[in-house]
N, C-alpha and C positions, 0 to 999 in steps of 0.2 A: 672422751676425746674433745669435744666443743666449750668444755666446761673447763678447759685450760687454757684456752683462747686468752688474751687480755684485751679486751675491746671496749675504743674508745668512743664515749655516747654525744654526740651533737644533739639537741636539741630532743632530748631524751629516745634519740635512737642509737641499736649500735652503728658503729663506723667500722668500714672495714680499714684496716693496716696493710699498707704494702712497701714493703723496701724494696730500692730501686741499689741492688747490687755494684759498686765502680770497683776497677783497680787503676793504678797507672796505664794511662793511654785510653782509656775509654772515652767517647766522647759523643755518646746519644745518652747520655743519664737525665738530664736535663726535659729531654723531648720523651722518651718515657715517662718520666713522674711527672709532666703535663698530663700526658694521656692516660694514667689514671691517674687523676683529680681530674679531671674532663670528666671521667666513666664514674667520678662519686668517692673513691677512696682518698683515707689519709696518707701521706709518703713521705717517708725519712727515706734520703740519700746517704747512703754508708760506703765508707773503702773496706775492702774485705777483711784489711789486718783489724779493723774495730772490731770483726766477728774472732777472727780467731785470737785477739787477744781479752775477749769476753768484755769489752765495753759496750758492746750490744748480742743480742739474743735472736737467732729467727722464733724463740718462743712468743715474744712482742709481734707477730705476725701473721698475717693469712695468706699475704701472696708473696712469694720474692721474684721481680725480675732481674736479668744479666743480662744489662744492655749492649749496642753495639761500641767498634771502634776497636782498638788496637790493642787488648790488656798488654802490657809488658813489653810492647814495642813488637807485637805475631814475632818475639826471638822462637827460634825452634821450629815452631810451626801457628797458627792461629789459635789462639785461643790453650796452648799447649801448657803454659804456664800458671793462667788463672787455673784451669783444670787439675791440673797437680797440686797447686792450694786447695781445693774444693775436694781431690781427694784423699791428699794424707792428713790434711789439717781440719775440714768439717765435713767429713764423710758422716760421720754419724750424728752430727743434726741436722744434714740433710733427710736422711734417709728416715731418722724421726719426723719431720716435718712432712715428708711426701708420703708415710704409710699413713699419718694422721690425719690426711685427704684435702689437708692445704694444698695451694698452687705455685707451681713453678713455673717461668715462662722464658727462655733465652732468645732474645734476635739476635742475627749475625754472627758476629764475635761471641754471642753468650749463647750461640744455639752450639756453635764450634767447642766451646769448653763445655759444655754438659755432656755432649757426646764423646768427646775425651774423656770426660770426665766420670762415665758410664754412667750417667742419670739416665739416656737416651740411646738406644731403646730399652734398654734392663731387662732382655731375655733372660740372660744368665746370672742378675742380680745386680743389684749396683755395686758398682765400683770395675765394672771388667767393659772395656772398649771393645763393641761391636759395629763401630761404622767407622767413617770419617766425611769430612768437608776437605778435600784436595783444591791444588791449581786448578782453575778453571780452563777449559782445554785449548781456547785461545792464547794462555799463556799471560794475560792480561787483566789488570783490573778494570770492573767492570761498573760503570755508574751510569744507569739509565732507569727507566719505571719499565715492568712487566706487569703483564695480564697473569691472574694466577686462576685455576680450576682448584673450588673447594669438593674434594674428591671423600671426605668423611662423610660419614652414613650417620653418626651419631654419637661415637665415643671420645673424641675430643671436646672438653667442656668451653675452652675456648671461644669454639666457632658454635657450639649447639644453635639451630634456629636459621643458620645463613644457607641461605638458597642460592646465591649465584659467588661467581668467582669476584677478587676483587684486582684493583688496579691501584701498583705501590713500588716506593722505590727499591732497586738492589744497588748496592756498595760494596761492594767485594774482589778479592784476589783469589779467594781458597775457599767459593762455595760447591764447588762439586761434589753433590752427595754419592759417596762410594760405598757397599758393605760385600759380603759375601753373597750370593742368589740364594743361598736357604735365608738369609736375614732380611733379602726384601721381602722374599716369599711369604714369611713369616707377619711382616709390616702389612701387605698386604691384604694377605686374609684376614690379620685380628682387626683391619678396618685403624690402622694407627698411622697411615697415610691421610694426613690433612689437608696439604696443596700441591699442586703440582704445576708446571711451566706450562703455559699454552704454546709459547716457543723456545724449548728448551736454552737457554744462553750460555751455562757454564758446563754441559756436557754429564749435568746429573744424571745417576742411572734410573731410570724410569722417569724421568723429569723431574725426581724428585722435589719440593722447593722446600715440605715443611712435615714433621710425622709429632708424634706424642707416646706415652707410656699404656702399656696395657690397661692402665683403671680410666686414663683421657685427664689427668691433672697435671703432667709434665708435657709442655708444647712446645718445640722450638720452628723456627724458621729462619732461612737467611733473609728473606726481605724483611723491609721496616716499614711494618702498619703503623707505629708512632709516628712517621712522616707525611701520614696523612689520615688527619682527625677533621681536617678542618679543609673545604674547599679553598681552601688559600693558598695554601702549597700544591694545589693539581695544575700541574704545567699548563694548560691548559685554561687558566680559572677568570684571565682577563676578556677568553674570546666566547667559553664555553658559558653561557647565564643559563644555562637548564640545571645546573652543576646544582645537589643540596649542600644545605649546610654542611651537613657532616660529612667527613671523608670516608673511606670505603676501612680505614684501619681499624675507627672508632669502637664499631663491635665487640671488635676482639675482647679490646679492656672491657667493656660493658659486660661482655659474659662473665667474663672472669671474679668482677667485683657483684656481681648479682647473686654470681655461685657463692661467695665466700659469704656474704651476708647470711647463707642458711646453716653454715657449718656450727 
């Protein structure tokens, strides 16, 4: 499995590879592959048609993210479109790349199309929708910072090691995480709930904010920890001087690219 990796060596170590996933209307790609190269890894930014017209490979890879923003103008529904490319067009290097224990990670927009997309949650195997991200029950979109409660025990690789919740922005129209009660149930108990709202804002069920895959290598969320690597962006950062350097998002990438370093 590791030994098809192709990884690139700085300074005679490997490097980890991460693609930072866009399609039309995306527009956190940018502030993603900052934060990893912040967290250590290397990142090509790619449009999705590069993958499925095989100008690039998630073989070239260890982590892919699908960042936020609008793929496709949310026609249909959020995220509804990139996910239908992701499922008829790279279901199966997907699913190669996620059984081989690479990372996957979607915010926002990219957490909405995995779950369309049936990356997230994959009870029943990828490729079959078992949740959604709906209107938010306001009815409105919503752009403010929340408090989040890191509610994983251990199986998201992601967060592995975070001890307290963090503070980040949400941007969204259609993050109300919806499933059936046997599917939260399920989320649940296998410990695949990773954040949840200290005040719930868009009507998620269980406050849902962010969950992952049974093995903890597939993690989405609707907030965006890219938005905050760096006390510079905490609304807060001209009055607050106890603030560290690093933002409360930073982690996240830091796991992610630590994990893949061992694969």
């Amino acid at each position: 499995m590791a030994e098809n990796f192709r990884l690139v060596k700085r300074h005679g170590e490997k490097m980890v590879r991460t693609l930072v996933l866009r399609a039309d209307g995306t527009n956190c790609d940018e502030e993603t592959a900052h934060a990893f190269r912040i967290a250590g890894s290397d990142v090509s930014v790619a449009h999705i048609n590069e993958l499925i017209q095989r100008k690039k490979t998630l073989e070239d890879f260890q982590i892919v993210a699908i960042p936020g923003g609008f793929a496709h103008g949310d026609d249909v529904a959020s995220g509804k479109i990139l996910a239908n490319l992701i499922r008829y067009k790279l279901s199966g290097d997907f699913v190669k790349f996620i059984e081989s224990g690479r990372l996957v990670i979607g915010i926002c927009n990219g957490f909405q199309a995995i779950v369309k997309a049936g990356l997230l949650p994959a009870f029943g195997g990828f490729g079959k929708q078992e949740a959604t991200l709906a209107a938010n029950d306001g009815g409105y979109f919503i752009d403010k910072w929340v408090h989040l409660r890191h509610v994983n025990k251990g199986k998201c690789i992601f967060t592995k090691g975070m001890k307290n919740g963090i503070f980040v922005p949400i941007n969204h129209g259609e993050g109300k995480f919806i499933a059936p009660p046997e599917i939260i149930r399920k989320l649940e108990e296998n410990d695949q709930v990773v954040f949840t709202y200290k005040e719930n804002p868009n009507g998620s069920m269980n406050s849902i904010a962010g969950i992952c895959n049974t093995e903890g290598n597939v993690f989405g969320l609707m907030p965006h920890p890219e938005k905050f690597v760096s006390k510079y962006t905490h609304p807060f950062w001209t009055r607050d001087r106890s603030l560290p350097e690093e933002g409360d998002g930073l982690a996240i990438f830091r796991n992610a690219v630590s994990h893949a370093k061992k694969l």
